[in-house]
N, C-alpha and C positions, 0 to 999 in steps of 0.2 A: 515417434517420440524420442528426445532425446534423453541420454542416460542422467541418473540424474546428479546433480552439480556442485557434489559433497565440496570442492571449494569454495564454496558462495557459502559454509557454515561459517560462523563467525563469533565471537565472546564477546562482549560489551560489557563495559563498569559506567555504570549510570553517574550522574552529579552528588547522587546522595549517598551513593555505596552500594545500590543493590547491581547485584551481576543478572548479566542476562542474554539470549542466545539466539542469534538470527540465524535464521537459515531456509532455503527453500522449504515450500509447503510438500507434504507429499499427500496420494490420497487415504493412507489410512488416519490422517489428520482429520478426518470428517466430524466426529464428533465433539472436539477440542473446537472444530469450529463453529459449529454449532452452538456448543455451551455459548462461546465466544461473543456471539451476534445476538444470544435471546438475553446476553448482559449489560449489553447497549443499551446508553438511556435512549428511548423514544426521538430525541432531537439529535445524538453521532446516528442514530441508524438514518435517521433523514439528510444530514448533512454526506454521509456518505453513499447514500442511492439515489440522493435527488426527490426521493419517493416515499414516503409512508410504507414501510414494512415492518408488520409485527411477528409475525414466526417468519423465517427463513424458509423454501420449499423444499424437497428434496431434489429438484432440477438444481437450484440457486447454490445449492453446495456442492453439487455434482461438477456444476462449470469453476466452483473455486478452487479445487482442490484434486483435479482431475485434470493437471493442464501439463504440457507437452516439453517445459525448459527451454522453446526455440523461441514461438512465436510467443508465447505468453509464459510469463513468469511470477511469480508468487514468492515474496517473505513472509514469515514468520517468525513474528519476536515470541521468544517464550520465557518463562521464570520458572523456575522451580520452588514448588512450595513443600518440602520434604521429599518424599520418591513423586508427587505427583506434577505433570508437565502440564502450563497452563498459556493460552495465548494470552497475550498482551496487544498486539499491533499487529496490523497488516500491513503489506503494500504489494502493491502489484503493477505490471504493464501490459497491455495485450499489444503487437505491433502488427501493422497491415501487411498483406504477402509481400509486398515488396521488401519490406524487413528495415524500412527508413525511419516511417515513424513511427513512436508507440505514446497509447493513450494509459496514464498512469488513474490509480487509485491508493487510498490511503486511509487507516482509520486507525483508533486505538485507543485502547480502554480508559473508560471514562477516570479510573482510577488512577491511571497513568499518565494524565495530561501535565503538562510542565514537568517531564523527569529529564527532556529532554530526548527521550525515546524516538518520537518522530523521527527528529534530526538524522540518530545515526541510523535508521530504519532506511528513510528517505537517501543518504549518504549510499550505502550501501545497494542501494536499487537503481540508483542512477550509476555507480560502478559498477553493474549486470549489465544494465543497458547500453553501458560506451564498450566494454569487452565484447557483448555482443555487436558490436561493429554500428548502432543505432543511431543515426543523425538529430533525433529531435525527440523532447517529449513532449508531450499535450496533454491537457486535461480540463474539464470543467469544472467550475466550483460555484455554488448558489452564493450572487452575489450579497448577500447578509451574511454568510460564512467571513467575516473578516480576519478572524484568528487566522483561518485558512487562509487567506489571500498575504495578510501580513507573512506566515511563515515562508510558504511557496517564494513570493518577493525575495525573501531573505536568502533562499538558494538559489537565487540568478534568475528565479521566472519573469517570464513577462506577461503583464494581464491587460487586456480589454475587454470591450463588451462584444456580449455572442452577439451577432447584426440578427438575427433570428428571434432573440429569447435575451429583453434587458434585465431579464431578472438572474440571467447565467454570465459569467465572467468565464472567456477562453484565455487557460494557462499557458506558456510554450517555453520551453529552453534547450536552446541547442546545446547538443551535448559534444561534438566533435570539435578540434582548434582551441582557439585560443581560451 
């Protein structure tokens, strides 16, 4: 495991004034992410697993927040609501051994949608991934996620149909050059 990568913390001032604080997940994060996921309405938790998930497992937070800074990597946006730390957004990469490409994720609280949060969640995790030396991202999105697909667009992705699965959209954008 690599150490873990206090430069990737970060301050963000949102559109509307609130401040708020990116930074790798680490694992005593577990239960912040937990909260996290059981406050998801019913359709981000589908839009972000592809699948119907109603509690979170204890496996499924294990692999979120238990991961290594190399090959897979983990944000967390958080706010502070008086002394106490709350997530807001995820995002994340896993990238295959070769270490070329990585398959992103993304989610965030439903109360937080249009603050612009994504944006620099997404900014900042695609700057991990080109420092980490990573040639491409990928990911999939259910094609009726349009919001999803418009945003993605918007930072350079490119989208087609999975040849597999018309009802999934394969995301990609190279991240090295020009």
């Amino acid at each position: 495991m690599a150490e873990y990568p206090a430069h990737l913390v970060r301050e963000h001032h949102l559109f509307d004034g609130r401040t708020v604080t990116i930074r790798p997940i680490r694992p005593d994060d577990a239960p912040l992410v937990r909260e996290f996921l059981d406050e998801l309405s019913g359709e981000s938790k589908y839009m972000r697993f592809q699948k119907w998930v109603h509690a979170p497992s204890d496996k499924l937070i294990h692999f979120l927040t238990d991961i290594d800074y190399d090959l897979h990597m983990a944000l967390v946006c958080t706010a502070r609501h008086g002394e106490r730390e709350e997530i807001v957004g995820e995002a994340r990469y896993v990238s295959n051994l070769s270490g070329g490409i990585c398959e992103l994720g993304i989610v965030i609280a439903d109360a937080w949608h249009k603050t612009g949060l994504a944006g620099v969640l997404m900014e900042d995790l695609i700057h991990a991934a080109k420092e980490r030396g990573l040639a491409r991202m990928e990911g999939f999105v259910l094609s009726a996620n349009a919001e999803m697909l418009r945003f993605v667009r918007a930072l350079g992705f490119k989208a087609e149909r999975a040849p597999q699965d018309p009802t999934i959209m394969r995301i990609s954008r190279d991240l090295q050059g020009a």
